[in-house]
TIRO-2110 file (N, C-alpha, C; in Angstrom, 1 decimal):
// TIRO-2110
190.0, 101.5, 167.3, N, 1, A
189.2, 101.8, 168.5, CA, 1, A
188.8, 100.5, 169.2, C, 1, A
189.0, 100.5, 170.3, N, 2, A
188.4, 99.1, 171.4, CA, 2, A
187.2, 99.8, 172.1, C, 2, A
186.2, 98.8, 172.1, N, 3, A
185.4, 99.2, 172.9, CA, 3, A
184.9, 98.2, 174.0, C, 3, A
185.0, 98.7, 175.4, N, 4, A
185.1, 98.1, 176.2, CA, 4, A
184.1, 96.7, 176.5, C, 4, A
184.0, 95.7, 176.6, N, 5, A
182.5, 94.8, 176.2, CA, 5, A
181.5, 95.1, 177.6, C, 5, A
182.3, 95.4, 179.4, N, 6, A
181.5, 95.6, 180.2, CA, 6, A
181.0, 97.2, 180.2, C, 6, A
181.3, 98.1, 180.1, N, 7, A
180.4, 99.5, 180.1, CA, 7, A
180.4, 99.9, 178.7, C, 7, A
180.8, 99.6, 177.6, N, 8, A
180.5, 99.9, 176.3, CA, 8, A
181.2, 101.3, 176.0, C, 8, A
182.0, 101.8, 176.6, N, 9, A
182.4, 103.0, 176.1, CA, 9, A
183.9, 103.3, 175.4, C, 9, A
184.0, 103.6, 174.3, N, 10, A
184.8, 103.4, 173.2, CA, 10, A
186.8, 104.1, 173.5, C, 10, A
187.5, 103.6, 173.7, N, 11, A
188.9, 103.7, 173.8, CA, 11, A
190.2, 103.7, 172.7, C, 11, A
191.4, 104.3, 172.9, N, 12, A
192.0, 104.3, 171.8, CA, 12, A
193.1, 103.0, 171.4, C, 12, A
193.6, 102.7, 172.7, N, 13, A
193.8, 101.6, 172.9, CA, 13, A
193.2, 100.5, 173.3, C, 13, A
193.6, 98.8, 172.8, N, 14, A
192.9, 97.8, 173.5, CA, 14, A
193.3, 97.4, 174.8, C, 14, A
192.1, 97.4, 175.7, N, 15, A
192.5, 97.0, 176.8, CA, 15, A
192.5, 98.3, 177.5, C, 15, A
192.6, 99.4, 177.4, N, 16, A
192.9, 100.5, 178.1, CA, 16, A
192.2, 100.7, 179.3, C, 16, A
193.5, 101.0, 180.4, N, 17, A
193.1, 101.1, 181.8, CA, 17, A
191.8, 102.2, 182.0, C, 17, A
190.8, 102.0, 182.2, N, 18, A
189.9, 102.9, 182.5, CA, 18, A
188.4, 102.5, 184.3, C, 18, A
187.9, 103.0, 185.2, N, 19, A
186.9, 102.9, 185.7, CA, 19, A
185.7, 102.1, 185.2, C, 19, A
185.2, 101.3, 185.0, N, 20, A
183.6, 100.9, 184.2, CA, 20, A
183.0, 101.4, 185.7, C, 20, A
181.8, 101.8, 184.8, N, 21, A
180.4, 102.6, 185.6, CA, 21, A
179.4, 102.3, 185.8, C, 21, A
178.1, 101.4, 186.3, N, 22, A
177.1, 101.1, 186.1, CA, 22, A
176.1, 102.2, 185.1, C, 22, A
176.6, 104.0, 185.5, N, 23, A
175.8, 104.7, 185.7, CA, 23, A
175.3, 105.2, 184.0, C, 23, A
174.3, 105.9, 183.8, N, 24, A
173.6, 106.2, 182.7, CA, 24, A
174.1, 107.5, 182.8, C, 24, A
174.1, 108.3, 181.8, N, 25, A
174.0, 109.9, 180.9, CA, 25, A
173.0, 110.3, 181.8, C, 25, A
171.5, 109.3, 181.8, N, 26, A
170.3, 110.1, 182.7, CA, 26, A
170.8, 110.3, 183.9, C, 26, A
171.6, 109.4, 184.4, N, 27, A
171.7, 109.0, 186.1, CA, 27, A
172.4, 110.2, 186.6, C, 27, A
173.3, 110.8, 185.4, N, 28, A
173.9, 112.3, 186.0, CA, 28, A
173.2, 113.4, 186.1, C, 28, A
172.3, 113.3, 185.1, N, 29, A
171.6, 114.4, 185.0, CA, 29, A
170.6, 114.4, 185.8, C, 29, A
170.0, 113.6, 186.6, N, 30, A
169.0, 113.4, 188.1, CA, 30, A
169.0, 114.4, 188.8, C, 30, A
167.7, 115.1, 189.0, N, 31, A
168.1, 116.1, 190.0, CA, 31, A
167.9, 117.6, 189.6, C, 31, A
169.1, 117.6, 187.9, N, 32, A
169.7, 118.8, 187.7, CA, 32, A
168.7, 119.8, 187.0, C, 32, A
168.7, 121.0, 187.2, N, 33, A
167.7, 122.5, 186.6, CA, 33, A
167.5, 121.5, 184.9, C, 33, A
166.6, 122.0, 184.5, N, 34, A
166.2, 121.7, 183.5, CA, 34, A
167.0, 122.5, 182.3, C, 34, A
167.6, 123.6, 182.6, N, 35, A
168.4, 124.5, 182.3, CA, 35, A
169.5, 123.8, 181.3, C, 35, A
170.0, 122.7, 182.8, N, 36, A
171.5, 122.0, 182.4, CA, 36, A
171.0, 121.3, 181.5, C, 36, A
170.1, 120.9, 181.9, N, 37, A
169.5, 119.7, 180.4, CA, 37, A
169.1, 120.0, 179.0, C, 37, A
168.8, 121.3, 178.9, N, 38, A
168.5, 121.7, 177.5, CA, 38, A
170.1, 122.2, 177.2, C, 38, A
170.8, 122.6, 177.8, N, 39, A
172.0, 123.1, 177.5, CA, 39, A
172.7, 122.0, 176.8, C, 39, A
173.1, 120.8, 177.6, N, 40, A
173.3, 119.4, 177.4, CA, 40, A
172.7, 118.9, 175.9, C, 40, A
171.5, 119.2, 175.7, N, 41, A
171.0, 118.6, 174.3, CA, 41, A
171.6, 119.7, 172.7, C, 41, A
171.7, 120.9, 173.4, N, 42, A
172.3, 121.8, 172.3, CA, 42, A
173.9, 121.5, 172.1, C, 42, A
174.4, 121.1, 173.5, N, 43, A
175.8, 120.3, 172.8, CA, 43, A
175.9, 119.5, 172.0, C, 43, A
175.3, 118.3, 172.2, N, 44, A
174.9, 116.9, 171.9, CA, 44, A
175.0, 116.9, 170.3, C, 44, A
173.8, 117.7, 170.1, N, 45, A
173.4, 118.1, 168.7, CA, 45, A
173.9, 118.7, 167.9, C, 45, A
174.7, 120.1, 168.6, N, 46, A
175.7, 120.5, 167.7, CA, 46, A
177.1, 119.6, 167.5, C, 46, A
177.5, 118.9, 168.6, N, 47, A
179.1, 118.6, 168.5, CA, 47, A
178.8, 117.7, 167.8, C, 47, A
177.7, 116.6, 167.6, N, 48, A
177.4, 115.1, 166.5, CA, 48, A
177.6, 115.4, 165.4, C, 48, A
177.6, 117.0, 164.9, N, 49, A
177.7, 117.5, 163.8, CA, 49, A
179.3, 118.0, 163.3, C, 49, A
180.2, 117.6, 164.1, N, 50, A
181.7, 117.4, 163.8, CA, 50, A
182.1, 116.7, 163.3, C, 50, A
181.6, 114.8, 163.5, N, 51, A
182.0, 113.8, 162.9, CA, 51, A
181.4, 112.4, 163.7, C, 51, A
182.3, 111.6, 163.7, N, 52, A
182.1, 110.2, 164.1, CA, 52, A
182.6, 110.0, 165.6, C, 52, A
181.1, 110.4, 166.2, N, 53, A
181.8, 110.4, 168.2, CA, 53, A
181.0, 109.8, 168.7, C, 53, A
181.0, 109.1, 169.6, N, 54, A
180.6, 108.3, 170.7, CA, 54, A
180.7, 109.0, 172.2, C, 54, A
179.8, 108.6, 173.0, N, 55, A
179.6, 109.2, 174.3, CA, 55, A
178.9, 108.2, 175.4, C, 55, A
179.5, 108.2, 176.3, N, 56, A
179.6, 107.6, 177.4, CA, 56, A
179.3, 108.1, 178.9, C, 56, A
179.0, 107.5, 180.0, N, 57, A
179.0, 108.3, 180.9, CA, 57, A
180.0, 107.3, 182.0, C, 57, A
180.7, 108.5, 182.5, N, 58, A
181.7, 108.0, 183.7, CA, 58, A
181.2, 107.8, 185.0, C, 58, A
181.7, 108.6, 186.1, N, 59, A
181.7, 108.5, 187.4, CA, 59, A
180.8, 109.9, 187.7, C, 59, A
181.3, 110.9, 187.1, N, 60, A
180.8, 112.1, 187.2, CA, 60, A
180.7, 112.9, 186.3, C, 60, A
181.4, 112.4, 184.4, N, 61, A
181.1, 113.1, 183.8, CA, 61, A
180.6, 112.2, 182.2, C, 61, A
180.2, 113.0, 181.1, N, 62, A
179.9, 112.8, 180.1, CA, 62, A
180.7, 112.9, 179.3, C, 62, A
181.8, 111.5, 178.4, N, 63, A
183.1, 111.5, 178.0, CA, 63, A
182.3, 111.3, 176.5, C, 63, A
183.2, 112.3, 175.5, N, 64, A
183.0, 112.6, 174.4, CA, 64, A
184.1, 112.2, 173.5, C, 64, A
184.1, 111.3, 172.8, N, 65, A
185.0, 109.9, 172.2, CA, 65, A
185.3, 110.8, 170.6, C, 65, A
186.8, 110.6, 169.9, N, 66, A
186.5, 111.1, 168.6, CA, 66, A
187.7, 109.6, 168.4, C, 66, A
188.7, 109.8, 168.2, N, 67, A
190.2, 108.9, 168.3, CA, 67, A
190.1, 108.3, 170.0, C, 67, A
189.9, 109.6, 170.3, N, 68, A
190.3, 109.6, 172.3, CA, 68, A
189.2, 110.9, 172.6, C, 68, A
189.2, 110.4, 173.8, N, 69, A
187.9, 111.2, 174.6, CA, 69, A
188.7, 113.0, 174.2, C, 69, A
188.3, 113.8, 173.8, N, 70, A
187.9, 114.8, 173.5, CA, 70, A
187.2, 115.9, 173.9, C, 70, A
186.4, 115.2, 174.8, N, 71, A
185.3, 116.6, 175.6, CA, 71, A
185.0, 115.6, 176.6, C, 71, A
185.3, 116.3, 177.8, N, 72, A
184.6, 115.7, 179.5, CA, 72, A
183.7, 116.8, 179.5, C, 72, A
182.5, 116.3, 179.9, N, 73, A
181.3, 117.3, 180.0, CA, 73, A
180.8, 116.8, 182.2, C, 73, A
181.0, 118.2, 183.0, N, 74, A
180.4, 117.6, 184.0, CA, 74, A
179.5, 118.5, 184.1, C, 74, A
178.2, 117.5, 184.6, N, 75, A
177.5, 118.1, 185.4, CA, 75, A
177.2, 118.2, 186.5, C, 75, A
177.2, 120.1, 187.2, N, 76, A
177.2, 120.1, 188.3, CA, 76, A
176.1, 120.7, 188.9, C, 76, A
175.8, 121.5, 189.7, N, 77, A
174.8, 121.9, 190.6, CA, 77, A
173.9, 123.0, 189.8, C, 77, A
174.8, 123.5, 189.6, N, 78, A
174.2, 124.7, 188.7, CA, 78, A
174.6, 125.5, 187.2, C, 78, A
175.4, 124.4, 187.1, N, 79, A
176.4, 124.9, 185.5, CA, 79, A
177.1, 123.3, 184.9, C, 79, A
177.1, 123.5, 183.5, N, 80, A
178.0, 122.0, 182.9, CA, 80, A
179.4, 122.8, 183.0, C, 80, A
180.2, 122.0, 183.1, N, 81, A
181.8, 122.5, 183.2, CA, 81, A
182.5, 121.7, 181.7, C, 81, A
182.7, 122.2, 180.4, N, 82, A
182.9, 121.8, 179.6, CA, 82, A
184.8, 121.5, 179.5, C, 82, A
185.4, 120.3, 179.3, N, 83, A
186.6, 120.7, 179.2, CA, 83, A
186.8, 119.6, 178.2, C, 83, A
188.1, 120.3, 177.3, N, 84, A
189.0, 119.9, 176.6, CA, 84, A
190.2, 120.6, 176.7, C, 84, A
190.4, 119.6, 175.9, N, 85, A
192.1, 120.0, 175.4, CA, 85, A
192.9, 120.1, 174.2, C, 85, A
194.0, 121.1, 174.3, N, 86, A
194.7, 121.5, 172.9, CA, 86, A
195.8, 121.8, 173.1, C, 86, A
196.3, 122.1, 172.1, N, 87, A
198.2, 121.9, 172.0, CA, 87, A
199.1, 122.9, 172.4, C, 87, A
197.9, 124.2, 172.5, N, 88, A
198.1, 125.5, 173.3, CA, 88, A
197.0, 126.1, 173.8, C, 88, A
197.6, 127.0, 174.6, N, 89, A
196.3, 128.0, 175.3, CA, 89, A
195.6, 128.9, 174.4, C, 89, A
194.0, 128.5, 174.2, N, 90, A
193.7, 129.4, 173.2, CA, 90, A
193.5, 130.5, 174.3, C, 90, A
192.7, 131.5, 173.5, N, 91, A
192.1, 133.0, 174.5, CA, 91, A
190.4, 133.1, 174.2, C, 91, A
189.9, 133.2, 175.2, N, 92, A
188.3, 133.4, 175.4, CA, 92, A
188.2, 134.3, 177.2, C, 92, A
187.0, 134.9, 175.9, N, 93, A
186.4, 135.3, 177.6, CA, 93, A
185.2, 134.0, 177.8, C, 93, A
184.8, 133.3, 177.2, N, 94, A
184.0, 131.9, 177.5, CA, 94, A
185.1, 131.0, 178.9, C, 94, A
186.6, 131.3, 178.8, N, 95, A
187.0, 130.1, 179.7, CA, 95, A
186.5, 130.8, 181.1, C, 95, A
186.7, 129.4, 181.4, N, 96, A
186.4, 129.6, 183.2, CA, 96, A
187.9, 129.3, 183.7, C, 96, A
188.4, 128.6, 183.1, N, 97, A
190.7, 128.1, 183.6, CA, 97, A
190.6, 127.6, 182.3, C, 97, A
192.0, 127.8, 182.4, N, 98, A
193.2, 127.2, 181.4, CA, 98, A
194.4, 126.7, 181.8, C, 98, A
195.0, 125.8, 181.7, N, 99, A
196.2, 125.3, 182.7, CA, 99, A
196.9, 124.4, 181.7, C, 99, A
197.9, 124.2, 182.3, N, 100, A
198.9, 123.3, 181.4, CA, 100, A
198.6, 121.6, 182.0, C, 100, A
198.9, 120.8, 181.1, N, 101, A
198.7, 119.4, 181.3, CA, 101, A
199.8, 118.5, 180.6, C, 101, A
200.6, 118.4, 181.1, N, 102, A
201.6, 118.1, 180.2, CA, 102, A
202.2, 118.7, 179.2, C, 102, A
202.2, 118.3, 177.9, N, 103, A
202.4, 118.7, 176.7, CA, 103, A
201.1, 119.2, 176.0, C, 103, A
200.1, 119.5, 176.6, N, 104, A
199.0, 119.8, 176.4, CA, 104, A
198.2, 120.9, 177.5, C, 104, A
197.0, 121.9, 176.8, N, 105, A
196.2, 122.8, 177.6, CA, 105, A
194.9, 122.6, 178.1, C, 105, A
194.5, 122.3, 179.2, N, 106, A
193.4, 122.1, 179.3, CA, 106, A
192.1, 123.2, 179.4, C, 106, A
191.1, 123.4, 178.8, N, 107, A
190.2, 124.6, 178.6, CA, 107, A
188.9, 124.0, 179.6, C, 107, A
188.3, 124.9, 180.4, N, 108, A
187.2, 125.2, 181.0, CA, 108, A
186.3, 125.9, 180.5, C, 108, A
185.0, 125.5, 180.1, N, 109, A
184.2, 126.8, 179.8, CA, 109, A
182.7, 126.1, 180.8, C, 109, A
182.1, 126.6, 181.1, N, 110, A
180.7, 126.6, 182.2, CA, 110, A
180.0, 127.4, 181.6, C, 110, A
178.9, 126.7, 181.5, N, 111, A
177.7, 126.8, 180.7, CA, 111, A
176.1, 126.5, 181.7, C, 111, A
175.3, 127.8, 181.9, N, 112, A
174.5, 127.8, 182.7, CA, 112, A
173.0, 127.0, 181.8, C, 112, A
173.0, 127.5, 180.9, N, 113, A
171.7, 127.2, 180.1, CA, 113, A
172.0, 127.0, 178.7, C, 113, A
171.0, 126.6, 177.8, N, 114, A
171.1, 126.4, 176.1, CA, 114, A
171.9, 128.0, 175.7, C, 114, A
171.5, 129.0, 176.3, N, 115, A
171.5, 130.2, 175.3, CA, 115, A
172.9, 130.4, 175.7, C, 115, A
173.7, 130.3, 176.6, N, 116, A
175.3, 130.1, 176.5, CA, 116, A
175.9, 129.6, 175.6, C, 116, A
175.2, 128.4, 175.1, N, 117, A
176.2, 127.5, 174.5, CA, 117, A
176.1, 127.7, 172.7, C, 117, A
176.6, 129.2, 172.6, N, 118, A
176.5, 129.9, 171.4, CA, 118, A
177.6, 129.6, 170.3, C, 118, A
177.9, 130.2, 169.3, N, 119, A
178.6, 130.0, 168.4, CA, 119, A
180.2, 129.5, 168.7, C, 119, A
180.6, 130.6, 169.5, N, 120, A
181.8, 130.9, 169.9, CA, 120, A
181.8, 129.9, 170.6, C, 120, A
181.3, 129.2, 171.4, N, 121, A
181.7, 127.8, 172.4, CA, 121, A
181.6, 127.0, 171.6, C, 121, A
180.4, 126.5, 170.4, N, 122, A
180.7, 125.4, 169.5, CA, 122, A
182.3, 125.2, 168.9, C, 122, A
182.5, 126.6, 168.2, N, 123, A
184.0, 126.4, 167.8, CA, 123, A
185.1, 126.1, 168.7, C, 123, A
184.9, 126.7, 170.1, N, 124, A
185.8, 126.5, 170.6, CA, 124, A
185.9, 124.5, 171.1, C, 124, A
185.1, 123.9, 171.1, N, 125, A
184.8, 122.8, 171.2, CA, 125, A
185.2, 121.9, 170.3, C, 125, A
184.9, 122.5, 168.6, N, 126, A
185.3, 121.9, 167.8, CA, 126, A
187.1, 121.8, 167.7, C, 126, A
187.7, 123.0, 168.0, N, 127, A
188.7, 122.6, 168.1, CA, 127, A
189.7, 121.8, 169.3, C, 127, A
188.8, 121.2, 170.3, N, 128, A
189.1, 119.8, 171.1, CA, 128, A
189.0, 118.7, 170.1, C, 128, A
187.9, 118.4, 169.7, N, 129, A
187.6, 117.5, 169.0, CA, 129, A
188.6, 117.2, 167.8, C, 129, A
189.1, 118.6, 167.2, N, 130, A
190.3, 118.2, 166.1, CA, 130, A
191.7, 118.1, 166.8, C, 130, A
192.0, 118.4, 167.7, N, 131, A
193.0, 117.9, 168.6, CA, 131, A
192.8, 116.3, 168.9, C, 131, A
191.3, 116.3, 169.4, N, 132, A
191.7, 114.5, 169.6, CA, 132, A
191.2, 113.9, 168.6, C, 132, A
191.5, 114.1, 167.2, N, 133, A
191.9, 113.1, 165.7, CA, 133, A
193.1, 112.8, 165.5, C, 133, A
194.0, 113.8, 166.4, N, 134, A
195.3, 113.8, 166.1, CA, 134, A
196.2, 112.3, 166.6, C, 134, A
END
């Protein structure tokens, strides 16, 4: 893993082409329902409990590091837009889209408050995260 020395946020390659951001995790969350914020800390807490991840903040979202970023977390007006990706389309009624990305699926789930972000979304999350060990 390289981690970048000007925004500190961790990559799989050295050197890898990426944006650096002045911006903080808080800086996104400015503004947002308090809602998004407790929701945000029930991820936090549960997904650290997968393994060895690092998190960062981008331009507009909250990048969730395992090998390779693994969970883009945005926050938006009134819901976090959770996405990852996997090697096929799983099935949930939690998604909001699913689409092809290459050789790969990308998953949507939107999450209004803590009490969304229930069992069934942890797992579904966990397995982004075992996708990006691969």
């Amino acid at each position: 893993m390289w981690t970048c020395p000007k925004c500190e946020r961790r990559f799989k390659h050295d050197n890898q082409s990426h944006y650096c951001t002045t911006k903080s995790i808080d800086d996104l969350f400015e503004g947002k329902p308090e809602d998004l914020i407790l929701a945000f800390d029930k991820i936090l807490v549960d997904v650290f409990e997968f393994g060895d991840i690092s998190i960062g903040a981008s331009v507009n979202t909250v990048i969730f590091t395992n090998k390779k970023a693994f969970l883009i977390l945005r926050p938006m007006s009134k819901v976090l837009d959770l996405k990852f990706y996997y090697h096929e389309p799983l099935k949930s009624a939690k998604f909001h889209k699913v689409g092809e990305y290459g050789k790969k699926f990308y998953h949507h789930i939107r999450v209004k408050d803590e009490f969304e972000v229930d069992d069934e979304v942890i797992q579904l999350l966990k397995k982004g995260y075992n996708h990006g060990l691969k």
